[in-house]
C-alpha positions in Angstrom: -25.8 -4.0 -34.3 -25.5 -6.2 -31.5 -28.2 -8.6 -30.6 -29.2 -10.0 -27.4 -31.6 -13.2 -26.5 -34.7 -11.7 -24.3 -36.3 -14.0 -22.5 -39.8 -12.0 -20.9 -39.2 -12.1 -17.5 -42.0 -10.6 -15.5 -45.9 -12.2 -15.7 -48.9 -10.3 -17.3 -51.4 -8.4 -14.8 -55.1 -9.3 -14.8 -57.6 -10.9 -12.5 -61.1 -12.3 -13.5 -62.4 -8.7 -13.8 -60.2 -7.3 -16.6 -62.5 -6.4 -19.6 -59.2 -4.8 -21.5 -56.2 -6.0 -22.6 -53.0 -3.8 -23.5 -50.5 -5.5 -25.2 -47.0 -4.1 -25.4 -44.3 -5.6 -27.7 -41.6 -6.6 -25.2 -40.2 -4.0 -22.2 -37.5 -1.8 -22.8 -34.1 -2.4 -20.8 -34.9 0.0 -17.6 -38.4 -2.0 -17.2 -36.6 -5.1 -17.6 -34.4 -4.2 -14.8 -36.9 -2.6 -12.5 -39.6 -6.1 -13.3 -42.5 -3.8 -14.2 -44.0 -2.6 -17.4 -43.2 1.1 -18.9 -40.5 1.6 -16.4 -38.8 4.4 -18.6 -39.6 7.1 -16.3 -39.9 8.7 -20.0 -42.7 6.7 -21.3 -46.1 8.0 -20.8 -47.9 5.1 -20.5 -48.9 5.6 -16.6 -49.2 9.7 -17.1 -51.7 8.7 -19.9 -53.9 6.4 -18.0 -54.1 8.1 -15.1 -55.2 11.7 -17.0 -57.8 9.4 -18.4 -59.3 8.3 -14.9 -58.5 11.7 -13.5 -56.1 10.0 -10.8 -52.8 10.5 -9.4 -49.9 8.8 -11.4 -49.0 5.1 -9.8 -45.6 5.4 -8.8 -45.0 1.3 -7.4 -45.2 -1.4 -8.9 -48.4 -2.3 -6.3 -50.2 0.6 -7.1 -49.5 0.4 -11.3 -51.2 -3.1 -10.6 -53.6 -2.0 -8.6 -54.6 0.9 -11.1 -54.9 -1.7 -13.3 -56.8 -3.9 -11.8 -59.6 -1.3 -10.6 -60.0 -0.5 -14.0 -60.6 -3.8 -15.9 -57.5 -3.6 -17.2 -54.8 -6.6 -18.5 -51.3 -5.6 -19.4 -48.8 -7.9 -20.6 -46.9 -7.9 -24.1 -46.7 -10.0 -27.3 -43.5 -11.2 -27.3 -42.2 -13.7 -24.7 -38.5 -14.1 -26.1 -37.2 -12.6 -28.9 -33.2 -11.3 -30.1 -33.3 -7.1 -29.9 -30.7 -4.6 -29.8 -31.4 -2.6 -26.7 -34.6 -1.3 -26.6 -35.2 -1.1 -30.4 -38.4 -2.5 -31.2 -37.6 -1.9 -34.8 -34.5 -4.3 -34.1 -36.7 -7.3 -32.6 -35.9 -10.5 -34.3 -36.8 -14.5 -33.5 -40.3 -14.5 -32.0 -41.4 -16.5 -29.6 -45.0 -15.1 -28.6 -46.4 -15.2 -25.1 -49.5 -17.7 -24.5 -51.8 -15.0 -24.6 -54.9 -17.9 -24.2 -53.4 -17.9 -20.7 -55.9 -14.4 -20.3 -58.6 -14.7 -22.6 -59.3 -17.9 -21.3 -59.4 -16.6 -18.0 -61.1 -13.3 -18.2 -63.7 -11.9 -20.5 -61.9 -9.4 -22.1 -63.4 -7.2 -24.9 -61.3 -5.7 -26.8 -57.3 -6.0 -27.2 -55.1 -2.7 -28.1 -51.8 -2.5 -29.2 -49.4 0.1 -27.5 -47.7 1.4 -30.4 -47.6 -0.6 -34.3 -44.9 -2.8 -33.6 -46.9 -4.5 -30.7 -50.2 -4.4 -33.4 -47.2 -5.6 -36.1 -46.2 -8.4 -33.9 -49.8 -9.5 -32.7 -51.0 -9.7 -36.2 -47.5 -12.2 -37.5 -47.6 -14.1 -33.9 -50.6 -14.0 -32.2 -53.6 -13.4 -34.7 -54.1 -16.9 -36.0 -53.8 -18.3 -32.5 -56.4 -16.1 -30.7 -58.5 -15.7 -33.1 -59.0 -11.4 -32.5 -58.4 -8.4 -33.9 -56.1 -5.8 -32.0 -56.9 -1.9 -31.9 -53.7 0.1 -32.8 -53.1 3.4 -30.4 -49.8 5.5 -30.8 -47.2 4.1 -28.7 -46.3 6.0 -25.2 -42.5 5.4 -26.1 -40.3 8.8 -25.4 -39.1 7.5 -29.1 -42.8 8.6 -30.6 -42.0 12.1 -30.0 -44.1 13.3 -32.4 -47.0 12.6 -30.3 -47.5 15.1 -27.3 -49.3 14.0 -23.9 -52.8 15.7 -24.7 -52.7 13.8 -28.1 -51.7 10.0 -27.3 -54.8 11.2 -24.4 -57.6 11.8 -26.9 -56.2 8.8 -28.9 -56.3 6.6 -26.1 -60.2 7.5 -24.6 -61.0 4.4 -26.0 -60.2 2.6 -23.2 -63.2 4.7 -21.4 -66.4 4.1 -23.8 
């Protein structure tokens, strides 16, 4: 397996409003390259959020952030470097966390989730001690967590509205 050094690349999204942070574990090559989270025109991340506000699916980056932000909602990821094999989050190796104080000092957010167990995995090792807050595990939006259809990661994630 060959490894390659990540270095995070793109800032988190939230504004003195969010009340909910998403954390990812790190984004996958094809989000990398187009500098926006769940880029993988696969991943369901955006179909899910928007079925659960009843609006259309984002398609730029502006509108993803200003979905976001209309909602309360802060995304950015665990990791801010690490070695990985592709996209693999199974692979991910040599954490360096992101400064996640950087938000909840800023923001009042309520309750942190965890898009998929590596992301919860990661939080818990890295991030944990340091913050000070649990994280809510949902099922990861990845295409790679086939096993989960659309309408189920949905009623898994309508946490984020109550």
């Amino acid at each position: 397996m060959e490894y390659t050094h990540i270095v995070h690349g793109f800032p988190p999204v939230f504004d003195e409003h969010s009340r909910i942070l998403i954390l990812g574990s790190l984004p996958s090559v094809l989000s990398r390259k187009n500098q926006f989270y769940y880029g993988h025109p696969q991943n369901r991340f955006w179909k899910v959020l928007a079925r659960l506000w009843d609006a259309p699916v984002p398609e730029s980056i502006e509108e993803k952030k200003a979905f976001l932000l209309s909602h309360g909602i802060a995304l950015w990821d665990v990791v801010a470097e690490c070695d990985i094999a592709g996209s693999s989050d199974a692979s991910i190796r040599n954490v360096i966390p992101t400064d996640l104080p950087k938000i909840l000092d800023t923001c009042g957010i309520q309750t942190l989730y965890a898009n998929g167990a590596t992301a919860a995995k990661i939080y818990n090792r890295c991030q944990r001690e340091r913050t000070g807050r649990e994280i809510v595990t949902l099922p990861s939006t990845s295409p790679a967590n086939a096993a989960w259809s659309l309408d189920r990661l949905c009623d898994a994630w309508s946490v984020l509205c109550r």
